[in-house]
C-alpha positions, -999 to +999 in steps of 0.1 A: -152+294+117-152+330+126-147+353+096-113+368+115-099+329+122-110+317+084-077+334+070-051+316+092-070+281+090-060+258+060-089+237+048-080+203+037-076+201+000-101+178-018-088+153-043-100+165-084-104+130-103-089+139-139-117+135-164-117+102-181-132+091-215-145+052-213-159+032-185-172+057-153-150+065-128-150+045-096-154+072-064-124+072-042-144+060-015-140+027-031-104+024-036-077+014-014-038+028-010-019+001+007+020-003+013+038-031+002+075-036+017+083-072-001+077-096-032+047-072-041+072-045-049+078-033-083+104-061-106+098-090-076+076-119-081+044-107-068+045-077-085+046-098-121+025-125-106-003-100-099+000-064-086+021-052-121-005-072-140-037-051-120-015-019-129-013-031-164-052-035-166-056+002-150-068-012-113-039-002-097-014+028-099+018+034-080+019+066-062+052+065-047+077+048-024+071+055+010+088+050+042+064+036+077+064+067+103+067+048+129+091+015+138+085-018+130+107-052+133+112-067+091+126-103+089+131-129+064+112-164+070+129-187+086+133-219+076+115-238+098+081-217+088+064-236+066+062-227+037+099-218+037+096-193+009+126-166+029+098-145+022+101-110+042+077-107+071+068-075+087+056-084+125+030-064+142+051-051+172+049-012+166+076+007+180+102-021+172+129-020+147+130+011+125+105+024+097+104+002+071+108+013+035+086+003+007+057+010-021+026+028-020-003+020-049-040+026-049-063-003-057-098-010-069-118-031-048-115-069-069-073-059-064-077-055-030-095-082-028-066-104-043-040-088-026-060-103+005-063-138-008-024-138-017-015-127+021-036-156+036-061-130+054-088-154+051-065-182+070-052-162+097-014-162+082-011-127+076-036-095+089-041-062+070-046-030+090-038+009+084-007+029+094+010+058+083+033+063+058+055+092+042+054+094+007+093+102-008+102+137-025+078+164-028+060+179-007+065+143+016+026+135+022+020+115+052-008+085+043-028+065+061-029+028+040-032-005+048-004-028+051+000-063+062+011-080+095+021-112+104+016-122+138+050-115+163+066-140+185+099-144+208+113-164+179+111-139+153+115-108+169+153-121+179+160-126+141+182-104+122+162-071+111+156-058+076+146-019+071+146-027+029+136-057+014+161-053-018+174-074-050+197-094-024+172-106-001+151-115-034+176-136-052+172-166-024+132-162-025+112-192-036+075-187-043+053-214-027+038-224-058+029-218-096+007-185-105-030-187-086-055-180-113-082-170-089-059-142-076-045-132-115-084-130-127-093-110-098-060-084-110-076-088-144-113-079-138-122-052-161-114-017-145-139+010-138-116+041-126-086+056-132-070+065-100-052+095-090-014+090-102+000+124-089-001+134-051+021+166-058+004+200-044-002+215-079-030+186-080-049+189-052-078+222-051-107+233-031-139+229-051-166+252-042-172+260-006-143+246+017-151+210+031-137+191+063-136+162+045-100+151+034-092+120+010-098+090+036-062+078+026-046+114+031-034+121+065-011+152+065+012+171+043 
């Protein structure tokens, strides 16, 4: 940039991993913020079953509850949909419904990886792709994480809408099964990073010259 436009232009901050003693650091370009808007939320099943247990082990942190910029239709299971678990489902039909609230954590790669095998990515039941998201209090960062999408249809989309998936909607869910192992041992692999816990602008800095290279998981402030 010009020297007279460099003072009105705000580079975008880089992330500083906190030093660590113990196993390396994994590089951020290998792990993985996603938004979870059901049983993967903190004190619900899936969170015990697997994502609190990845925390636990240092593979996953929480950075924040988080609300979807844009609209999209939230519904419990219906009966009929086997398996009838009144399990919340988040339809891919943007601009439907209104943002959905929910949980942002980062992920090492082996978490992400069970995350994927819990959602049925490899089956076809549910998809994972990236929106937007506003991280709550602050300075209100807007993210870009993956979420996942099950697929719409007419059925569905005229059931009745949820923005929260709370306690109440919780108390009538019934997990389709006991604890999968291969999932658990995939939230247990040993760790190799500590990720970055705090998002506030106190820890984010410029090292060295100014890069145009953001965080791939940070969008906007």
């Amino acid at each position: 940039l010009p020297k007279a436009a460099q003072s009105e232009y705000h580079y975008p901050a880089r992330v500083v991993l906190p030093a660590v003693e113990g196993p390396p650091q994994l590089a951020m370009s290998t792990s993985h913020a996603i938004f979870v808007y059901g049983t993967l939320k903190r004190g619900f099943t899936n969170y015990t079953r697997y994502l609190g247990v990845a925390e636990t082990e240092g593979k996953a942190v929480f950075l924040g509850e988080a609300t979807t910029t844009s609209r999209f239709p939230m519904t419990l299971r219906p009966p009929h949909l086997v398996p009838a678990t009144n399990a919340p489902l988040l339809l891919d039909s943007e601009g439907v419904g209104e943002p959905v609230c929910g949980e942002v954590f980062e992920v090492d790669d082996s978490t992400l990886e069970a995350m994927d095998l819990l959602e049925g990515i490899r089956k076809g039941k549910y998809h994972r792709r990236n929106i937007q998201v506003r991280l709550q209090g602050g300075d209100e960062l807007v993210i870009d994480c993956g979420t996942y999408f099950f697929p719409p249809s007419e059925d569905l989309l005229t059931l009745p809408r949820l923005n929260t998936y709370g306690t109440e909607e919780h108390a009538i869910y019934s997990p389709s099964g006991p604890v999968k192992e291969e999932i658990r041992e995939l939230c247990q692999r040993s760790h190799v990073f500590k990720p970055v816990k705090d998002l506030s602008s106190e820890s984010l800095s410029v090292i060295g010259r100014p890069s145009f290279t953001s965080p791939r998981w940070l969008v906007a402030a």
